[in-house]
DSSP file (Angstrom, degrees, kcal/mol; ACC not computed):
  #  RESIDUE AA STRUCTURE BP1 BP2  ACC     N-H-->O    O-->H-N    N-H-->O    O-->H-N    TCO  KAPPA ALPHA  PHI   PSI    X-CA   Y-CA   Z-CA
    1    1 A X     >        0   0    0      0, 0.0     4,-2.5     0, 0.0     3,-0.5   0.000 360.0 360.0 360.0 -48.1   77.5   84.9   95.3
    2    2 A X  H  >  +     0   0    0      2,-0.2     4,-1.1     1,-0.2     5,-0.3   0.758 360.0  53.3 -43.9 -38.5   80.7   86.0   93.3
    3    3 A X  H  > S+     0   0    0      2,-0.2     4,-2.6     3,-0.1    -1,-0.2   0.981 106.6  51.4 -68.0 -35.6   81.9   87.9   96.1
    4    4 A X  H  > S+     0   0    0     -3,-0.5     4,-2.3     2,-0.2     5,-0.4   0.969 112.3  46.2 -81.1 -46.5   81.6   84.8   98.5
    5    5 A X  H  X S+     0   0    0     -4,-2.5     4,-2.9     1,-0.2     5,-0.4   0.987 108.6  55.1 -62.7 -50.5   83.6   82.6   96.2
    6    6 A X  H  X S+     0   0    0     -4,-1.1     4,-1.4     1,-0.2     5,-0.2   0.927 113.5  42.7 -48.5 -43.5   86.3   85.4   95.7
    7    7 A X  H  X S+     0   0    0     -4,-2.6     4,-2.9    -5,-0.3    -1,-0.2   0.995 117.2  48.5 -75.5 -48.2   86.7   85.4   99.7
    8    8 A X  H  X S+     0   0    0     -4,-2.3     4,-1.3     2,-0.2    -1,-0.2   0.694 115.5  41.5 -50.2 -23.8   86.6   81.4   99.8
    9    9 A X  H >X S+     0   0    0     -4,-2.9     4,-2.7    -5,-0.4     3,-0.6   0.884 119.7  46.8 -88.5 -47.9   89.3   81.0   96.9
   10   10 A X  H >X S+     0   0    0     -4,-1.4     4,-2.3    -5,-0.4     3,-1.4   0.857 113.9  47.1 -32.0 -66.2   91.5   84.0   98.5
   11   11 A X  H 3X S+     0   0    0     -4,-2.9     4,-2.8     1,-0.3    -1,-0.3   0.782 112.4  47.1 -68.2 -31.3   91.1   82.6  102.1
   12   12 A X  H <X S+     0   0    0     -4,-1.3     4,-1.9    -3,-0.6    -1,-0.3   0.813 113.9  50.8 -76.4 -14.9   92.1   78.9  100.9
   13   13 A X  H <X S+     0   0    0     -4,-2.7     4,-1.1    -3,-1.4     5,-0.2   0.967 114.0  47.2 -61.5 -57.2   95.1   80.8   98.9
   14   14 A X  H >X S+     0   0    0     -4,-2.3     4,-5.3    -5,-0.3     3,-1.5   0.924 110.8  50.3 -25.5 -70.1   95.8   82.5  102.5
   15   15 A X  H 3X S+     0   0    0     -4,-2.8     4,-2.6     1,-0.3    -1,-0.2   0.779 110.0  44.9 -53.3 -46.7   95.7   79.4  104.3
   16   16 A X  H 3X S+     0   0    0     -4,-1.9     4,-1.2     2,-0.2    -1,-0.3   0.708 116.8  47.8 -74.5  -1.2   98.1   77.3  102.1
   17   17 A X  H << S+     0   0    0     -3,-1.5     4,-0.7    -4,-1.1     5,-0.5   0.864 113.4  47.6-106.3 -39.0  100.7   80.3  101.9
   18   18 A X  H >X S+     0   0    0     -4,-5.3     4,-2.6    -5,-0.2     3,-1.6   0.980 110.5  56.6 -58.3 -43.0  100.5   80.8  105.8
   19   19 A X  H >X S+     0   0    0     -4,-2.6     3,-3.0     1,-0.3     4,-2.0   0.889 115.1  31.1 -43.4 -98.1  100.9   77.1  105.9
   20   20 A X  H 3X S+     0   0    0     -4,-1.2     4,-0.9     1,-0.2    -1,-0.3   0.511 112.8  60.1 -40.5   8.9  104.2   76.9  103.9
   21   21 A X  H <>>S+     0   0    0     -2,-1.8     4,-2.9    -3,-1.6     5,-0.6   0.599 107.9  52.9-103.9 -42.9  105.9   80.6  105.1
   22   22 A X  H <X5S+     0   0    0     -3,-3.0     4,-3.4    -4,-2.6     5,-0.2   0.999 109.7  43.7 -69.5 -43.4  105.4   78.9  108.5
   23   23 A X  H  X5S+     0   0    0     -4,-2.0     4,-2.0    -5,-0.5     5,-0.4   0.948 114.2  54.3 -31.3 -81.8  107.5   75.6  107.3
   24   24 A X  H  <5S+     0   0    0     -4,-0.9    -1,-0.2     1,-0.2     4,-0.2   0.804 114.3  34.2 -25.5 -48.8  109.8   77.8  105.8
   25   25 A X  H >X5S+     0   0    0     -4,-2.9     4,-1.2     1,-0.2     3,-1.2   0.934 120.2  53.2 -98.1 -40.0  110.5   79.9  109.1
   26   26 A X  H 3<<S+     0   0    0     -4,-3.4    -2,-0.2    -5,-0.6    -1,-0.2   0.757  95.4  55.4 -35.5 -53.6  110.2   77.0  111.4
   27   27 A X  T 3< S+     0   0    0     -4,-2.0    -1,-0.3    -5,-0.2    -2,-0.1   0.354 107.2  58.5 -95.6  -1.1  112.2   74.5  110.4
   28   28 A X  T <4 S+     0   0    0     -3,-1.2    -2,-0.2    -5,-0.4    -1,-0.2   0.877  86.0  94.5 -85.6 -25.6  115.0   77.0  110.6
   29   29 A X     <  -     0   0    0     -4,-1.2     3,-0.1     4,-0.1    -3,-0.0  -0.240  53.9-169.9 -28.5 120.1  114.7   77.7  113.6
   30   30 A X  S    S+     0   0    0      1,-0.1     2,-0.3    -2,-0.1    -1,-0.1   0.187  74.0  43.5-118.2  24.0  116.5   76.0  116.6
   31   31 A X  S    S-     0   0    0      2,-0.1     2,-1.1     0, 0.0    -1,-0.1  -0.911  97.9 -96.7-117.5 152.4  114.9   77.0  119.6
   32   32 A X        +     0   0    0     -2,-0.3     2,-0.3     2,-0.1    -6,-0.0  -0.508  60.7 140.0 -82.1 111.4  111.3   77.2  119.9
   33   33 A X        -     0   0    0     -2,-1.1     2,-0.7    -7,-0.1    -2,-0.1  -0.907  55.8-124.3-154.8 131.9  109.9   80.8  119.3
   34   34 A X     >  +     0   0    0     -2,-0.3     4,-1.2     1,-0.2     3,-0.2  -0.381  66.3 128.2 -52.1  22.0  106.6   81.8  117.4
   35   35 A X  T  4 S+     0   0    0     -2,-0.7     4,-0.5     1,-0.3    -1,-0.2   0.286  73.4  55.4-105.2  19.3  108.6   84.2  114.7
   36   36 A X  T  > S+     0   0    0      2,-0.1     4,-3.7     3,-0.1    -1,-0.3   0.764 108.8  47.3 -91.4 -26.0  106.9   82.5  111.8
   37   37 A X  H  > S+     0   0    0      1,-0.2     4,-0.7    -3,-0.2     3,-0.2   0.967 118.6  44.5 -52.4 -82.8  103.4   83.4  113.7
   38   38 A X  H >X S+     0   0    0     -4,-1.2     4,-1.2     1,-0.2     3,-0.6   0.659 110.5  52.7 -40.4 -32.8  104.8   86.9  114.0
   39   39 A X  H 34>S+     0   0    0     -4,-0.5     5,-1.4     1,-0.2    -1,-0.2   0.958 112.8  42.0 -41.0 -69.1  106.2   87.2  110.6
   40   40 A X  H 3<5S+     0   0    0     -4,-3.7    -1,-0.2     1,-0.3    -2,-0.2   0.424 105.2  64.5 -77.0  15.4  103.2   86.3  108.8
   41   41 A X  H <X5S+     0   0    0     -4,-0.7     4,-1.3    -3,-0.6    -1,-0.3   0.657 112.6  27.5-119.5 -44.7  101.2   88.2  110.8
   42   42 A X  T  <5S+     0   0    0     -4,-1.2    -2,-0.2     2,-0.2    68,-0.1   0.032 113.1  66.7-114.0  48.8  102.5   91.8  110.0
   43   43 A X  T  >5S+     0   0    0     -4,-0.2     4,-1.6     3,-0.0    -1,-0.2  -0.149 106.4  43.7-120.0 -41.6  103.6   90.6  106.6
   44   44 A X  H  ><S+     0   0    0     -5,-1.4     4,-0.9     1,-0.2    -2,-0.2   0.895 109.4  53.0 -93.3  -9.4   99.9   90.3  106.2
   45   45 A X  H >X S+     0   0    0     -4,-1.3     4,-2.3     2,-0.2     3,-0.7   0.906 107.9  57.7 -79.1 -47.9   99.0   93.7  107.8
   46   46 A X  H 3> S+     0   0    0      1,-0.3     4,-3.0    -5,-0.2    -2,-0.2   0.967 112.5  34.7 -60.9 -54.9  101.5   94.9  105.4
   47   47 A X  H 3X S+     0   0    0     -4,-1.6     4,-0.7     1,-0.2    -1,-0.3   0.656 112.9  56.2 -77.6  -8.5   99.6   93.6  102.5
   48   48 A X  H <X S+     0   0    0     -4,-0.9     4,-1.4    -3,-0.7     5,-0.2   0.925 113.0  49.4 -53.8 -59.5   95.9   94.2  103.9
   49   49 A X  H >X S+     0   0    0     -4,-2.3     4,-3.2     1,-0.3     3,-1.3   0.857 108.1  51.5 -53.1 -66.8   97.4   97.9  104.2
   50   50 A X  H >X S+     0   0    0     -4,-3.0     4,-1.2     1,-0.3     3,-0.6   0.872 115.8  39.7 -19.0 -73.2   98.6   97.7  100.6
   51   51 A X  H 3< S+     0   0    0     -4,-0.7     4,-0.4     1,-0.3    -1,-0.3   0.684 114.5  55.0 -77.6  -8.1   95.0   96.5   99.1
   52   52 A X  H X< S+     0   0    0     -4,-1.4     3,-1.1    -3,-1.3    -1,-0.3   0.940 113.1  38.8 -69.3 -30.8   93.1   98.8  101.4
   53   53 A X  H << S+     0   0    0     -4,-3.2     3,-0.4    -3,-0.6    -2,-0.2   0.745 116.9  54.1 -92.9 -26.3   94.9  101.6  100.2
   54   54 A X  T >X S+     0   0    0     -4,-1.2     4,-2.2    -5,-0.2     3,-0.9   0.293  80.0 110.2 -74.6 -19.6   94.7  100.1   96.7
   55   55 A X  H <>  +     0   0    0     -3,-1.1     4,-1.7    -4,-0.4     8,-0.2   0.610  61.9  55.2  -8.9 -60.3   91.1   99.8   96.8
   56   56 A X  H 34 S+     0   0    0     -3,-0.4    -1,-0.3    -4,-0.2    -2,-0.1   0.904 118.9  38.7 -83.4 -26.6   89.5  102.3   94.3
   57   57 A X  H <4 S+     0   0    0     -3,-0.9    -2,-0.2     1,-0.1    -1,-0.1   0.906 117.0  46.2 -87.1 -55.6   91.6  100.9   91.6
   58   58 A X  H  < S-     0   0    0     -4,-2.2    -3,-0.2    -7,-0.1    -2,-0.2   0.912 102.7-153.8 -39.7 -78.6   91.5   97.3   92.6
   59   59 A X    >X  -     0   0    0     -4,-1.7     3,-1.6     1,-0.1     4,-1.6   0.131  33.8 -60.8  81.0 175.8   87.3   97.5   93.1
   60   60 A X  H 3> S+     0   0    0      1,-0.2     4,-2.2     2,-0.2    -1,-0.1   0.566 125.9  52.6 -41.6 -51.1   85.2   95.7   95.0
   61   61 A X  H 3> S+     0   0    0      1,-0.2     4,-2.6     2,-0.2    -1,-0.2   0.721 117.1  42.9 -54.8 -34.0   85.5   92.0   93.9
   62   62 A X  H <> S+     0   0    0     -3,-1.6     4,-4.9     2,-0.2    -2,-0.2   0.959 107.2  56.5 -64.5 -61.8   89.5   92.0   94.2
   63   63 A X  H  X>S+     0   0    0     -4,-1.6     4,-1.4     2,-0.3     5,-0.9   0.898 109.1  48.6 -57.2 -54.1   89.7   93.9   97.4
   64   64 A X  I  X>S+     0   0    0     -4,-2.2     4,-1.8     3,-0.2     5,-1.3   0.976 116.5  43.3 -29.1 -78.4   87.3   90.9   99.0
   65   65 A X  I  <>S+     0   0    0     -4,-2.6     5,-2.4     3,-0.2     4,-0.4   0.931 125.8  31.7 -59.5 -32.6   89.4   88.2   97.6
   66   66 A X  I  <>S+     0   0    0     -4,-4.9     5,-1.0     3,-0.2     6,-0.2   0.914 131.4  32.3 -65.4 -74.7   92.8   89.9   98.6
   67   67 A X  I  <>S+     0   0    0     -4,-1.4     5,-1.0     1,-0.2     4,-0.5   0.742 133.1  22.2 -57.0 -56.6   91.8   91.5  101.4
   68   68 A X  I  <<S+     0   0    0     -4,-1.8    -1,-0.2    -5,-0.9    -3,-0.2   0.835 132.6  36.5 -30.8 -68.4   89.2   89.4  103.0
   69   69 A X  I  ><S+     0   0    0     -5,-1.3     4,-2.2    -4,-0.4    -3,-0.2   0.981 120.1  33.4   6.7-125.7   90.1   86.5  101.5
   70   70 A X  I  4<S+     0   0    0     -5,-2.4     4,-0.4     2,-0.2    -3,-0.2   0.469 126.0  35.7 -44.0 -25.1   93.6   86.1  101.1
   71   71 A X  I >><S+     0   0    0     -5,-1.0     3,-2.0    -4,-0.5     4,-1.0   0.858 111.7  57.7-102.7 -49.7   94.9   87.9  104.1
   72   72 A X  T 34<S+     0   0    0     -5,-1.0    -2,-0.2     1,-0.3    -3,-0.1   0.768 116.2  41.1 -51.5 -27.6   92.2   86.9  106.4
   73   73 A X  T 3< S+     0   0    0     -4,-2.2    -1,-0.3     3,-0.0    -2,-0.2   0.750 117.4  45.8 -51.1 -44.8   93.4   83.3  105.4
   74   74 A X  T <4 S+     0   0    0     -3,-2.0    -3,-0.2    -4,-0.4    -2,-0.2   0.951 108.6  55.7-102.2 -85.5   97.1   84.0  105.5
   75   75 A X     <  -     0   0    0     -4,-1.0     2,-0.2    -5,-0.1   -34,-0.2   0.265  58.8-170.6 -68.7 168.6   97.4   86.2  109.2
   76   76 A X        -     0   0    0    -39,-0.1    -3,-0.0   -58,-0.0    -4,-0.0  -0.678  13.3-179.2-161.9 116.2   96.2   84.7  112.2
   77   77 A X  S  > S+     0   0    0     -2,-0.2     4,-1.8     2,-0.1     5,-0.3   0.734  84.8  63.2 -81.7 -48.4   96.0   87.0  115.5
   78   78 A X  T  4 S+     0   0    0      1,-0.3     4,-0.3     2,-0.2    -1,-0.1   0.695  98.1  46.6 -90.5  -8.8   94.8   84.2  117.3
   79   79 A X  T  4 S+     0   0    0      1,-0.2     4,-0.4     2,-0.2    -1,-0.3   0.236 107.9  62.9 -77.8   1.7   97.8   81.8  117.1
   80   80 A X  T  4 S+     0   0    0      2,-0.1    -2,-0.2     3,-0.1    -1,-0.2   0.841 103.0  40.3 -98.6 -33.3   99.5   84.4  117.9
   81   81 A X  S  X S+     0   0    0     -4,-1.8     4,-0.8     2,-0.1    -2,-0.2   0.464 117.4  56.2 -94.4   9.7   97.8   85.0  121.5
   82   82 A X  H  > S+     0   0    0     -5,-0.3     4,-2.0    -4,-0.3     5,-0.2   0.880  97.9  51.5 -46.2 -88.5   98.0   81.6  121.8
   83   83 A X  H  > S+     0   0    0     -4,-0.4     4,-1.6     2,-0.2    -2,-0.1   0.719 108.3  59.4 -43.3 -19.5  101.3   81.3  121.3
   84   84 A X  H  > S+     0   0    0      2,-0.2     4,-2.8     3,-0.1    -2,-0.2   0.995 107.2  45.3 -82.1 -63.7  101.7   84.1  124.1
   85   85 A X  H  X S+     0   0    0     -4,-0.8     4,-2.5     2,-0.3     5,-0.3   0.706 110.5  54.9  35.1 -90.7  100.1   82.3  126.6
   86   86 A X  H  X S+     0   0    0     -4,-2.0     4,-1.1     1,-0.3    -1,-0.3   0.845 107.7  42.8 -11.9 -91.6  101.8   79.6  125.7
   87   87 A X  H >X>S+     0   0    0     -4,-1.6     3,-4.1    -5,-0.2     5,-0.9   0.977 114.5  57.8 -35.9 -75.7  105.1   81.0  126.0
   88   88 A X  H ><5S+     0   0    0     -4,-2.8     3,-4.0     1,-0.3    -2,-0.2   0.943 100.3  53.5 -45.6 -62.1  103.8   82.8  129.7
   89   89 A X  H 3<5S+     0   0    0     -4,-2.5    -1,-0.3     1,-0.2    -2,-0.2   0.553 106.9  58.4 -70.2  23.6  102.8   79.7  131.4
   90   90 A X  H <<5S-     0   0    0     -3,-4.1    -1,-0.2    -4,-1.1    -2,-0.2   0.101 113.8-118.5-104.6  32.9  106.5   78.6  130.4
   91   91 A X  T <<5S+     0   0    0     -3,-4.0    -3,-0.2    -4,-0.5     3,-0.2   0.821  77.0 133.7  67.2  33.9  107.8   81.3  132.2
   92   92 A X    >>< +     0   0    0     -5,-0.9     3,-4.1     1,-0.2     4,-1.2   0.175  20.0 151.2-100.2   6.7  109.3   82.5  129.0
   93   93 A X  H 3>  +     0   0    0      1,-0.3     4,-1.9    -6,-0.2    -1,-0.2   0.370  65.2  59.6 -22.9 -55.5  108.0   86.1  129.8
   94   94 A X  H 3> S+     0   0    0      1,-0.2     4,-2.4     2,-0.2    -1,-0.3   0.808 118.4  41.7 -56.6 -42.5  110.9   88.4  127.8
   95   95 A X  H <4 S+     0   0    0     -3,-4.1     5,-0.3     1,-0.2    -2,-0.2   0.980 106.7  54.6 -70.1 -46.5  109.2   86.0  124.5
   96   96 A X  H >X S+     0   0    0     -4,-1.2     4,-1.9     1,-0.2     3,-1.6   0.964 108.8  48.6 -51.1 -47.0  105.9   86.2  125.3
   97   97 A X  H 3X S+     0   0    0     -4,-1.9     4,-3.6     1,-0.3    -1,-0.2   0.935 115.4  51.4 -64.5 -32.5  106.2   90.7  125.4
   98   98 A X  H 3< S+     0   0    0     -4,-2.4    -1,-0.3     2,-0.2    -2,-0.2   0.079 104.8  46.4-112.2  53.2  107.9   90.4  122.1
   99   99 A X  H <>>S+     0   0    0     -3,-1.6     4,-0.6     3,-0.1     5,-0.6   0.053 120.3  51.3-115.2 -74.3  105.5   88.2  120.0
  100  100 A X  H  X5S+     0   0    0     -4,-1.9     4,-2.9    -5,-0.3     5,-0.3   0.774 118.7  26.6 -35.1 -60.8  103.0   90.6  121.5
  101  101 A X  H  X>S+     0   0    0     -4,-3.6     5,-0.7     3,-0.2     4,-0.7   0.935 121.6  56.0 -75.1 -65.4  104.3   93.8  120.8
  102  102 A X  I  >>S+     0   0    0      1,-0.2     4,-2.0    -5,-0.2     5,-0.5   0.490 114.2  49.5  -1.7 -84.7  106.1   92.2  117.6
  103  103 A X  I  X5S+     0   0    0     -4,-0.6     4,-1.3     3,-0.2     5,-0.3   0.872 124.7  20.8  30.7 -89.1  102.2   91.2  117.0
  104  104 A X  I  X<S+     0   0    0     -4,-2.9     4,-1.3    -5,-0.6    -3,-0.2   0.995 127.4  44.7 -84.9 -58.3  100.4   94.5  117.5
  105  105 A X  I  <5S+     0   0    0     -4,-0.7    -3,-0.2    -5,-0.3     4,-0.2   0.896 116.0  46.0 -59.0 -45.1  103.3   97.4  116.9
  106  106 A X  I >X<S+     0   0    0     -4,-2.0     4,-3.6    -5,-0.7     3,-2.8   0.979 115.9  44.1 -59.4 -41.8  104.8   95.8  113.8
  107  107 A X  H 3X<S+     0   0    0     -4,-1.3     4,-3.0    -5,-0.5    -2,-0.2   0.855 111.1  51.0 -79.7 -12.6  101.5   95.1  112.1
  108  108 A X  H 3< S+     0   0    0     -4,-1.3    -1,-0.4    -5,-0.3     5,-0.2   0.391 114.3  51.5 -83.4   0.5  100.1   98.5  112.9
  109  109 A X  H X> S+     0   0    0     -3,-2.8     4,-1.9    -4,-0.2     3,-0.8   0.785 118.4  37.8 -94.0 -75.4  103.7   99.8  111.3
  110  110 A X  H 3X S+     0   0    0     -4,-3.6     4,-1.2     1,-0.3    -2,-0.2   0.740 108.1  53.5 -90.5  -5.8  103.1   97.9  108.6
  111  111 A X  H 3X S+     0   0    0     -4,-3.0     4,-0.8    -5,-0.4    -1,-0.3   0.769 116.6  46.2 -50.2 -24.2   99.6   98.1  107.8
  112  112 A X  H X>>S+     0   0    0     -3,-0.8     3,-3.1     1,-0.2     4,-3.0   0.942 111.1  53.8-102.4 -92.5  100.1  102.1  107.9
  113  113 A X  H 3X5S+     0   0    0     -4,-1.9     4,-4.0     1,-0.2    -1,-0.2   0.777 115.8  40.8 -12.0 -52.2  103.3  101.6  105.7
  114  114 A X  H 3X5S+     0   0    0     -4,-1.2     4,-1.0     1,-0.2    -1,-0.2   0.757 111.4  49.4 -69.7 -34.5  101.1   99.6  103.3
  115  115 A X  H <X5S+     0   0    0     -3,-3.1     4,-1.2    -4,-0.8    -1,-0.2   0.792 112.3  50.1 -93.9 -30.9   98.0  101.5  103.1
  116  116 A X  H  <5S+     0   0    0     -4,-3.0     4,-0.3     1,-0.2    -2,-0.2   0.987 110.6  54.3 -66.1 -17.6  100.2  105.0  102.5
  117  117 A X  H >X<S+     0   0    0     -4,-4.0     4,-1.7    -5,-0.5     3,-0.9   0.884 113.4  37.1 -68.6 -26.8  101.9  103.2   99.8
  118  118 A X  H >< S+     0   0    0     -4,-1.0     3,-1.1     1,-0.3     4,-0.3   0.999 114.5  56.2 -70.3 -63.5   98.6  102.0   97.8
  119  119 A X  T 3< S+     0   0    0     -4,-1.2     4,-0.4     1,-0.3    -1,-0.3   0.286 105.2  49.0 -45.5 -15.5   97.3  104.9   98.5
  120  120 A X  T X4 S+     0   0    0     -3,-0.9     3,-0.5    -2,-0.3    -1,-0.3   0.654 108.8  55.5 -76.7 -65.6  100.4  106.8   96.8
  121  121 A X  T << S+     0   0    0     -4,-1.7    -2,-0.2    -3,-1.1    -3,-0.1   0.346  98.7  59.9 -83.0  14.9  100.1  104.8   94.0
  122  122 A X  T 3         0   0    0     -4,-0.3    -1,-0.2   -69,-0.1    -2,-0.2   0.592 360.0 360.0 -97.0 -31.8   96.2  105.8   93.5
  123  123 A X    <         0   0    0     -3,-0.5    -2,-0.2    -4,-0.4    -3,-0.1   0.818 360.0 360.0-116.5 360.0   97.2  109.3   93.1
């Protein structure tokens, strides 16, 4: 039961922080482009990476909320192939490839990035 409230308070933490990072990167924005979706999306690989790699120190109850939790709240994959879509049926093609690989090559960069650094700082 402790484990499921640590993923429920994490994920509502997620949820408000993705909210506002996307405000933030949005409303600077002057043409319409997904880069807060991409942002937060391997900004949150980065920091999955982090708490996997961070893990044995963290233990189990943390790793939930961060990792589980908090990131699974915070990233979203699926507004992100949304948002490609999107972008392809408006013939936007050159946007669409780079929220996608932006998408999947940054966040595989920086999950990797994340998890050797916890992992570094575990031994």
């Amino acid at each position: 039961m402790i484990a499921a409230l640590a993923v429920a308070l994490g994920g509502a933490a997620g949820a408000v922080l993705r909210f506002l990072v996307d405000r933030l990167i949005s409303s600077r924005q002057k043409r319409p482009f997904p880069a807060a979706t991409v942002v937060i999306n391997i900004t949150g690989s980065f920091v999955l990476g982090l708490v996997s790699g961070l893990g044995m120190v963290l233990g189990p109850e943390w790793t939930l909320a961060l990792g589980t939790g908090l990131c699974g709240g915070y990233t979203t994959f699926s507004t992100a192939m949304v948002d490609a879509v999107r972008l392809a049926r408006e013939r936007r093609r050159g946007a669409m490839v780079t929220v996608v690989l932006g998408t999947v090559l940054w966040s595989l960069l920086a999950a990797a990035g994340g998890m050797s650094l916890g992992s570094s700082w575990v031994s």
